[in-house]
C-alpha positions as CSV (number, residue, x, y, z in Angstrom):
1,X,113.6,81.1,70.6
2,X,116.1,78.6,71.5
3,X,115.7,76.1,74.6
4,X,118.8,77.5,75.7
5,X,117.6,81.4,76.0
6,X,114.4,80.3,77.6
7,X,116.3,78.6,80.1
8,X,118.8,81.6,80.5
9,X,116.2,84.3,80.5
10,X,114.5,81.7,83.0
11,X,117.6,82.3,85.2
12,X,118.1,86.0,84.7
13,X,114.8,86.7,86.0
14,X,114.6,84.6,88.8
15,X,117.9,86.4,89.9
16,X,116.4,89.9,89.5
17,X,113.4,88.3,91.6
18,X,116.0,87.6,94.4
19,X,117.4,90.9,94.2
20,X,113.8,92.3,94.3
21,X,112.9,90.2,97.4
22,X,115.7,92.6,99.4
23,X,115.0,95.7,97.4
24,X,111.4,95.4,98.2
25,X,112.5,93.4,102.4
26,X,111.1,96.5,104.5
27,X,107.5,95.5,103.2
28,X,107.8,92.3,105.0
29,X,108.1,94.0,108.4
30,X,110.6,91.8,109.7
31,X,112.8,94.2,111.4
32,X,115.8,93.5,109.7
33,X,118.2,95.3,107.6
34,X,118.6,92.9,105.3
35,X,117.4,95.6,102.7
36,X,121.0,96.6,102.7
37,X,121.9,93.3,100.9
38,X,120.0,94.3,97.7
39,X,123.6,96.2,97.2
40,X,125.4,93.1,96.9
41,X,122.3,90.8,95.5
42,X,122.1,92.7,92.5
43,X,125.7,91.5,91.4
44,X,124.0,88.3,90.8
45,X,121.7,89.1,87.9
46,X,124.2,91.6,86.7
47,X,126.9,89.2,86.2
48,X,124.9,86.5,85.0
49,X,123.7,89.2,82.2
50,X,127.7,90.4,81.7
51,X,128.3,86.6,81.0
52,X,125.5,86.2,78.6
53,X,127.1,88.7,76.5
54,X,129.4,86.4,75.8
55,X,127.5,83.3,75.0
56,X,127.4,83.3,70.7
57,X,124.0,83.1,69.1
58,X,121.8,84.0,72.6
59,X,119.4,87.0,72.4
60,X,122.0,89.4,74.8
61,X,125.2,88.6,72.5
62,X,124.6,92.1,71.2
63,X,124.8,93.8,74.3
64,X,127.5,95.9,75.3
65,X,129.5,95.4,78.7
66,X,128.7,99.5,79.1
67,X,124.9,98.5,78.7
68,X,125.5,96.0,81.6
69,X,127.1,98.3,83.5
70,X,124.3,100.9,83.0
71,X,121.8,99.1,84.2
72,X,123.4,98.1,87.3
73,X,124.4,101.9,88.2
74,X,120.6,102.6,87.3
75,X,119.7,100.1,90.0
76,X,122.3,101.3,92.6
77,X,120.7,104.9,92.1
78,X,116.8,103.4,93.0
79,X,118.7,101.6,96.1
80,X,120.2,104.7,97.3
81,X,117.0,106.6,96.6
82,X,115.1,104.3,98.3
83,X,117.1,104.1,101.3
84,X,117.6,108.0,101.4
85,X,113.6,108.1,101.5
86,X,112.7,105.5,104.0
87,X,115.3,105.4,106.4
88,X,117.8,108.3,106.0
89,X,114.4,110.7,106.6
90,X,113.6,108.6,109.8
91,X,116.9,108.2,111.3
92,X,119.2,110.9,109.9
93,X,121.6,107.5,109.8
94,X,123.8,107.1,106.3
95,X,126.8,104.9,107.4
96,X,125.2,101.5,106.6
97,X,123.9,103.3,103.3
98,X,127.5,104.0,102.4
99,X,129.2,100.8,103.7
100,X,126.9,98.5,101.7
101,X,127.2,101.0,98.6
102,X,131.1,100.8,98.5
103,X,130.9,96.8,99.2
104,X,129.4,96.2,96.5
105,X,131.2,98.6,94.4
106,X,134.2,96.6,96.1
107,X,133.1,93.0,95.5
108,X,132.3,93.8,91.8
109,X,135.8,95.2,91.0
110,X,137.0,91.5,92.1
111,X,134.9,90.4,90.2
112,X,135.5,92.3,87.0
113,X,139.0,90.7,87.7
114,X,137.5,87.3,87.7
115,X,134.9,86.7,84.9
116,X,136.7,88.3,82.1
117,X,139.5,86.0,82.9
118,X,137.0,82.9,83.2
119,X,135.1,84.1,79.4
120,X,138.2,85.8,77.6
121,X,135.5,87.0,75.1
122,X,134.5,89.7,77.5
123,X,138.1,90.9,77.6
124,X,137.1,92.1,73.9
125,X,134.1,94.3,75.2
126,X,136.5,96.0,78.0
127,X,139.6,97.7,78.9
128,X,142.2,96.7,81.5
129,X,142.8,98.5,84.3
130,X,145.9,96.8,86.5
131,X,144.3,93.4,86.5
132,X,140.5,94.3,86.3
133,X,138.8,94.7,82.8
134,X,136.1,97.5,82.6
135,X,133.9,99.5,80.1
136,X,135.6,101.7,78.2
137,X,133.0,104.8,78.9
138,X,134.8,106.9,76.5
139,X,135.2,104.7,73.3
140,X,132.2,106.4,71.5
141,X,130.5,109.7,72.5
142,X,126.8,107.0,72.7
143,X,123.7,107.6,74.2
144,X,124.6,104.4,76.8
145,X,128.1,106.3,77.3
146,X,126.1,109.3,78.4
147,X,123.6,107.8,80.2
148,X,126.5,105.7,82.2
149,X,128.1,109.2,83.0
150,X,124.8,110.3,83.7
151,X,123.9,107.8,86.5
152,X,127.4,107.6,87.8
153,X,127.5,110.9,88.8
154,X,123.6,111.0,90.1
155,X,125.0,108.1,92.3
156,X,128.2,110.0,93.4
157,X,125.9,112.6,93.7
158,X,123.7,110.4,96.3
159,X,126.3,109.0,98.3
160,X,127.6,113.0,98.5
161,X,125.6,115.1,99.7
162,X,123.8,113.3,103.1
163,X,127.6,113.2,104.3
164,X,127.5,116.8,103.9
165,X,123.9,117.4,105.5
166,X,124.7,115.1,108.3
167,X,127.6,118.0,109.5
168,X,125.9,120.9,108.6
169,X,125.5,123.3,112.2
170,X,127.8,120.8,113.5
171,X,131.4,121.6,115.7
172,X,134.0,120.5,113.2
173,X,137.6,121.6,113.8
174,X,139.7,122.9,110.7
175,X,142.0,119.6,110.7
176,X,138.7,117.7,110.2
177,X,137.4,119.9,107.3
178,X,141.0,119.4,105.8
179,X,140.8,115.4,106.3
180,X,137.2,115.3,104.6
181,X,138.1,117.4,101.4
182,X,140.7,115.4,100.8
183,X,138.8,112.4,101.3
184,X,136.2,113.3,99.1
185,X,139.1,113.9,96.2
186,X,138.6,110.3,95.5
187,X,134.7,110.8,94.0
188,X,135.6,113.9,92.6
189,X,138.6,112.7,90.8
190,X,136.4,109.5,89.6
191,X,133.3,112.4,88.5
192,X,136.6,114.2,86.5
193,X,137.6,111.0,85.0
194,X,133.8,110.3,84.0
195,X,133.5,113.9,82.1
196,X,137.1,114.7,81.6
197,X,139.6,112.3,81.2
198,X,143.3,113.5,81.3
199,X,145.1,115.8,83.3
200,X,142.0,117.8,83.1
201,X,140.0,115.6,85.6
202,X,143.3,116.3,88.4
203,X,142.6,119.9,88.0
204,X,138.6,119.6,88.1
205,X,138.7,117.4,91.5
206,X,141.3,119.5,93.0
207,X,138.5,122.6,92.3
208,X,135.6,120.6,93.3
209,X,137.9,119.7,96.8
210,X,138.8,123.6,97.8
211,X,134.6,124.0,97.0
212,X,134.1,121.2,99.2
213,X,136.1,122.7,102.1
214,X,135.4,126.8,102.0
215,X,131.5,124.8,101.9
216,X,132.4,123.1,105.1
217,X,133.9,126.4,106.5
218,X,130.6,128.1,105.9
219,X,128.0,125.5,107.3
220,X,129.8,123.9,110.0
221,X,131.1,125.8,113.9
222,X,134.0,126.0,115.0
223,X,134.9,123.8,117.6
């Protein structure tokens, strides 16, 4: 092995040892929430593994982009876990859950825009979308395509259905069911996209949306 892929996978770990230091911050007992970070911490090993992708000759030039990209949805979906487990059970609280999840989602779509640019060679492993270059999940029917669908729509999944619980026997007027469902068109239309790209995955949100609402009719009051 090269000096230069001992260093790197020197690098890589000690960034997924960061990220585990905030995954693992409740164990500490310092009565913080810097758990939360781990949502944006984890960009930093992912990233660093996206740009070795692109370096010729080093032992992750074979890796996908999708493979990147399936490992950090994997990890999102043990963060959410976690969190719904050991504080969502306690304190029936999910904002900060969902504020640090979409952050991160957030901050990494800038940053698809930025690294690609930086190493054109991972332009080759992507597709553009506006000015951001991501995986194309439906290039090849692969096992790492499913298992990206797979864990994207565990994590939608996640992020879904606490929203739903925290309202459930709760006064919601009909305007505010309305609002919601449409909201949550925005998941839904990414979970059509993920199984059924086209004018399909319109159709399949809109469906899961009027679900989503006669739901809300049934386990919510009136107010």
């Amino acid at each position: 092995m090269a000096d230069m892929d001992i260093t790197y996978i020197v690098l890589l770990v000690t960034f997924f040892v960061i990220f585990g230091v905030f995954f693992f911050f409740d164990l500490f007992k310092r009565n913080e929430k810097y758990a939360y970070v781990a949502y944006i911490i984890v960009l930093l090993p992912i990233n660093f593994l996206w740009y070795l992708t692109s370096v010729s000759g080093s032992v992750f030039d074979n890796m996908s982009s999708l493979t990147v990209f399936l490992i950090w949805f994997i990890i999102l979906d043990f963060c959410v876990l976690r969190d719904l487990l050991f504080v969502y059970r306690q304190t029936k609280e999910f904002d900060d859950i969902v504020l640090f999840l979409l952050l991160g989602l957030f901050v990494q779509l800038i940053i698809s825009a930025i690294i690609p640019n930086a190493v054109a060679v991972l332009q080759q492993d992507t597709t553009p979308y506006w000015f951001f270059y991501l995986p194309d999940i439906h290039a090849d029917l692969t096992a790492i395509s499913t298992g990206f669908k797979i864990a994207a729509s565990f994590l939608v999944s996640l992020a879904i259905v606490p929203l739903i619980l925290d309202i459930k026997d709760e006064e919601v007027s009909l305007p505010v069911i309305v609002i919601i469902s449409i909201i949550f068109y925005v998941p839904f239309l990414y979970l059509g996209f993920l199984w059924l790209p086209g004018p399909a995955m319109w159709v399949v949100a809109f469906l899961m949306s009027v679900v989503l609402f006669i739901l809300l009719l049934i386990i919510t009051k009136s107010s």
